[in-house]
C-alpha positions as CSV (number, residue, x, y, z in Angstrom):
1,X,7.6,62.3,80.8
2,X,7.3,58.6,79.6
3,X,10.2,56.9,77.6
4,X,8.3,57.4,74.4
5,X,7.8,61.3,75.3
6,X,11.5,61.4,75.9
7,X,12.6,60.0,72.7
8,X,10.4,62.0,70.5
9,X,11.9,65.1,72.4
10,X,15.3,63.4,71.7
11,X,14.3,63.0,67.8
12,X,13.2,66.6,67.9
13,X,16.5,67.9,69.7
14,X,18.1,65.9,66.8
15,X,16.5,67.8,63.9
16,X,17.1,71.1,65.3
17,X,20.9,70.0,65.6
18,X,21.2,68.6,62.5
19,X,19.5,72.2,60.5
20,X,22.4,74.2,62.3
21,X,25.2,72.8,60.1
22,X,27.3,71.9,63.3
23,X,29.5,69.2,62.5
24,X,28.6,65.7,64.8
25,X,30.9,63.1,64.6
26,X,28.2,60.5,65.3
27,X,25.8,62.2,61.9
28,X,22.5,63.0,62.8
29,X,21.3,61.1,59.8
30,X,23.3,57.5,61.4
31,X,21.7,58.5,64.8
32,X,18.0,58.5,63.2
33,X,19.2,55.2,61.5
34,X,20.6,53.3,64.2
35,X,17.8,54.5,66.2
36,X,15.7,51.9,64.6
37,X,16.8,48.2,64.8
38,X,15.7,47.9,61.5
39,X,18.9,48.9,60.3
40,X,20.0,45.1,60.8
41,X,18.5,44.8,57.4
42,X,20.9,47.0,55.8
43,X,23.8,45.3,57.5
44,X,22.3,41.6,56.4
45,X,22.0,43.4,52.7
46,X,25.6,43.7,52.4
47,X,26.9,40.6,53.7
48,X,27.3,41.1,57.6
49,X,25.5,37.8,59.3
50,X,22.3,39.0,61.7
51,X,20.3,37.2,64.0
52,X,17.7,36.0,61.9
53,X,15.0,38.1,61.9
54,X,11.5,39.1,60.7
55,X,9.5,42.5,60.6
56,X,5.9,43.0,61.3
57,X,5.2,46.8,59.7
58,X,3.1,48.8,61.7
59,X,-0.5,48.1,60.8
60,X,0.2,44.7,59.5
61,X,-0.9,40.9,61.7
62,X,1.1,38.1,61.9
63,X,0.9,34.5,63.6
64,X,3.0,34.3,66.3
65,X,2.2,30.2,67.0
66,X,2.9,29.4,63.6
67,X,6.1,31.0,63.8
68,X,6.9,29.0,67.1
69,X,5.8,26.1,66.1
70,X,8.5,26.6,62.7
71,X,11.4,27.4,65.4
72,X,10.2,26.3,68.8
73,X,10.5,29.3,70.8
74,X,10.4,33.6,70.1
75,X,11.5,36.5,70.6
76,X,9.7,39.4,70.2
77,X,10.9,42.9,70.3
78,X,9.8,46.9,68.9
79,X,12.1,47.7,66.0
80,X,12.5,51.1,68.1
81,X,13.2,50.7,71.7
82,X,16.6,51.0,74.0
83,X,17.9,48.4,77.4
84,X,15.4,45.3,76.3
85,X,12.2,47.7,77.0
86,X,9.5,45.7,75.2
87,X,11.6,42.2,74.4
88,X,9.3,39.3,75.1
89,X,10.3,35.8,75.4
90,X,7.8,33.1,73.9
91,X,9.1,30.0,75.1
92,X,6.3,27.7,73.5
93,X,3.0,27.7,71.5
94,X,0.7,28.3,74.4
95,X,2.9,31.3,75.4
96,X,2.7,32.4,71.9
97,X,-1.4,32.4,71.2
98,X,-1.9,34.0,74.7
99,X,0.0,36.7,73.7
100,X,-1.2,37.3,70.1
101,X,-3.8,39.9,71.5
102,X,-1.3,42.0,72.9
103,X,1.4,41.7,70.0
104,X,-1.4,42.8,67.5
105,X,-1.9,45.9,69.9
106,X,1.8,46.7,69.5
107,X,2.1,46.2,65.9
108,X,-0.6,49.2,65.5
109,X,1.4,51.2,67.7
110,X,4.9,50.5,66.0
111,X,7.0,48.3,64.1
112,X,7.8,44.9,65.8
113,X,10.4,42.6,65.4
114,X,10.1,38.8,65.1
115,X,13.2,36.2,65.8
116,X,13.8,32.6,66.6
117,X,14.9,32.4,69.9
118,X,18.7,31.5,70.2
119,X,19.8,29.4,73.1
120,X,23.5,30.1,72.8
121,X,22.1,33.5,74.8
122,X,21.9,31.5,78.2
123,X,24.7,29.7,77.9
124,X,27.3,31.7,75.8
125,X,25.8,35.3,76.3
126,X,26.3,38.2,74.2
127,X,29.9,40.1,73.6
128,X,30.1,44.1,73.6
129,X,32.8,45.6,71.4
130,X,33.4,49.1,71.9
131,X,35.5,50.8,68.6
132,X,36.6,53.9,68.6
133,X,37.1,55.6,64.8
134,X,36.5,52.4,63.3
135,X,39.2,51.1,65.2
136,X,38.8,48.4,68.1
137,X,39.3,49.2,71.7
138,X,38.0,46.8,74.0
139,X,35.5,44.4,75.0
140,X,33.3,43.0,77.4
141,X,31.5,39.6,78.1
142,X,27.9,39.9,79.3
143,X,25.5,36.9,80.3
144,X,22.4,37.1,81.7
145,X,21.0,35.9,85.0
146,X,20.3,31.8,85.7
147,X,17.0,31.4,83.3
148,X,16.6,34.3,82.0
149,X,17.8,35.6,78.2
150,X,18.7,39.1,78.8
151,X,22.0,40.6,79.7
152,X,21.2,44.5,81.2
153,X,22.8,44.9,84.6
154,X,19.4,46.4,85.4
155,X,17.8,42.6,84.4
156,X,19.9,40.9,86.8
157,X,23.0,40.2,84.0
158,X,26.4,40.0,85.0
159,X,29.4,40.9,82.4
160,X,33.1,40.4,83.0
161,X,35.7,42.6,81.0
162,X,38.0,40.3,78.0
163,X,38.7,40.5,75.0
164,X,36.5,38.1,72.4
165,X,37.5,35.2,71.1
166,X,39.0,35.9,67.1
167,X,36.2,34.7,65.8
168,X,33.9,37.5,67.8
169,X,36.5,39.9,67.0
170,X,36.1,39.1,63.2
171,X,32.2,39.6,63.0
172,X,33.1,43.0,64.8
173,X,35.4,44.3,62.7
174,X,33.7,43.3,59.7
175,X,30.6,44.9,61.1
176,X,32.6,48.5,61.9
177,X,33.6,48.0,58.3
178,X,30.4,47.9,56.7
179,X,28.9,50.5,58.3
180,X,29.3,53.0,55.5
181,X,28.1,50.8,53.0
182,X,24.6,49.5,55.2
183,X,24.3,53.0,56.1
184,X,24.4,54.0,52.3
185,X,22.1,51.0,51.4
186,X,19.6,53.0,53.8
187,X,20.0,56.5,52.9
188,X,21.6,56.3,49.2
189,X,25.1,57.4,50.0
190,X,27.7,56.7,52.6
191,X,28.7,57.9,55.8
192,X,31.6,58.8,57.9
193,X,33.2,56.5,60.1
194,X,31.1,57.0,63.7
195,X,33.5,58.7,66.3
196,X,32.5,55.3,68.3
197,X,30.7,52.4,67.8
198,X,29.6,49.5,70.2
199,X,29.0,46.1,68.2
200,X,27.0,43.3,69.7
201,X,27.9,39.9,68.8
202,X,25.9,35.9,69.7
203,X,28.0,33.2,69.6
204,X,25.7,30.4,68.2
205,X,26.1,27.0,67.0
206,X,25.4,28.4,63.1
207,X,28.0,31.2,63.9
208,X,28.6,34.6,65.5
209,X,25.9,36.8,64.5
210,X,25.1,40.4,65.1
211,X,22.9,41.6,67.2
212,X,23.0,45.2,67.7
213,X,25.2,47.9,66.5
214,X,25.2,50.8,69.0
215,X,25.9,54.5,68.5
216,X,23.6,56.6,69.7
217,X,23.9,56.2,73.7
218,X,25.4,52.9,74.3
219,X,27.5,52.3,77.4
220,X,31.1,51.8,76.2
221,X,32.6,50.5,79.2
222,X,35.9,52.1,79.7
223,X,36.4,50.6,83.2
224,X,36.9,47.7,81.1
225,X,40.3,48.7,79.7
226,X,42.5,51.5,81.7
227,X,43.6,54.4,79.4
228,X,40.7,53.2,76.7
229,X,39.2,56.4,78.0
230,X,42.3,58.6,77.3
231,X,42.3,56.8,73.8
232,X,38.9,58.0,73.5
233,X,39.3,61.6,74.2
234,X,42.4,61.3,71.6
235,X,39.9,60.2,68.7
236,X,37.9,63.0,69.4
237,X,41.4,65.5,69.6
238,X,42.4,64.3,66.4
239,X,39.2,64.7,64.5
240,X,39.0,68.1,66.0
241,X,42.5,68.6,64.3
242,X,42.1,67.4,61.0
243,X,38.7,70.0,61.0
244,X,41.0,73.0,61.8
């Protein structure tokens, strides 16, 4: 089974869970949402900063060297996709027209994202914050390998375990925050706060910027803070309470 077999069985599994009534803590309804990085639109329509970014609807052409040439390098990505699968880096105009063909093959098989490269990635990499019922927990620092702009373990990144900087910290909480409110700029009404939440945040010369918000399967690094774990398992003991 191929990863896009998989996540249709996934979305299917999800439907069937969410027609029993069982409560989820994570909805099923934020799963489908944050499922699709589209949802950074939601989060730029109510004031939290993104990394800049364009969508190319499936079905619809777009100029990849013109939109180098604007910002000098690209990064291309599917607006539904999970650990960098399908990110490409266009680092020039060359690059870019070589790859149209292929990048108009993708945009009839799916949504594609479209953003200005960011060099802060290489030098400052990418912070994880894991929150736990809205509430922050812990972080983690991850950069990725000499050259290269992505920061999976499994791409050759590296990540050591701090807490952010306050002004990281800020876009994070800020984020968590909003989530109700971009979720109900989605659907038409607000959510509950997710059980647990991972927020990705860019330091870059213009700001910190979002990058993803997690909650579907993200890894939440508990190694990263001892008892974070036991906090964790809490969240989830007092939610269970307050549903008694």
């Amino acid at each position: 089974m191929d990863s896009d077999e998989r996540r249709q069985s996934f979305l299917r599994w999800l439907g069937q869970l969410g027609a029993t009534g069982v409560v989820v803590e994570n909805e099923v309804a934020v799963m489908l949402w944050l499922m699709d990085k589209r949802y950074l639109f939601d989060f730029a329509a109510v004031g939290v900063p993104i990394v800049p970014t364009q969508l190319v609807p499936v079905g619809e052409s777009f100029d990849l060297e013109t939109f180098v040439a604007r910002h000098t390098a690209a990064v291309i990505k599917p607006a539904v996709s999970a650990a960098g699968a399908g990110l490409e880096l266009l680092p020039d105009q060359e690059t870019a027209c070589a790859f149209q063909s292929e990048f108009a093959n993708r945009c009839q098989r799916g949504a594609q994202l479209v953003q200005p490269f960011l060099p802060e990635i290489q030098t400052n990499g990418e912070w994880s914050l894991a929150y736990f019922g809205g509430d922050y927990s812990h972080g983690v620092h991850k950069l990725p390998a000499s050259g290269q702009i992505m920061v999976h373990a499994e791409r050759g990144g590296s990540l050591r375990f701090a807490d952010p900087p306050s002004i990281v910290r800020q876009l994070g909480d800020r984020t968590v925050a909003a989530v109700p409110h971009a979720f109900a700029h989605h659907e038409g009404r607000a959510c509950r706060m997710p059980l647990y939440l991972r927020i990705d945040v860019i330091e870059t010369a213009a700001g910190c910027l979002l990058s993803e918000c997690e909650g579907v399967e993200p890894e939440l690094f508990f190694r990263a803070r001892p008892g974070s774990e036991v906090r964790f398992a809490e969240s989830i003991e007092g939610r269970l309470e307050v549903r008694q």
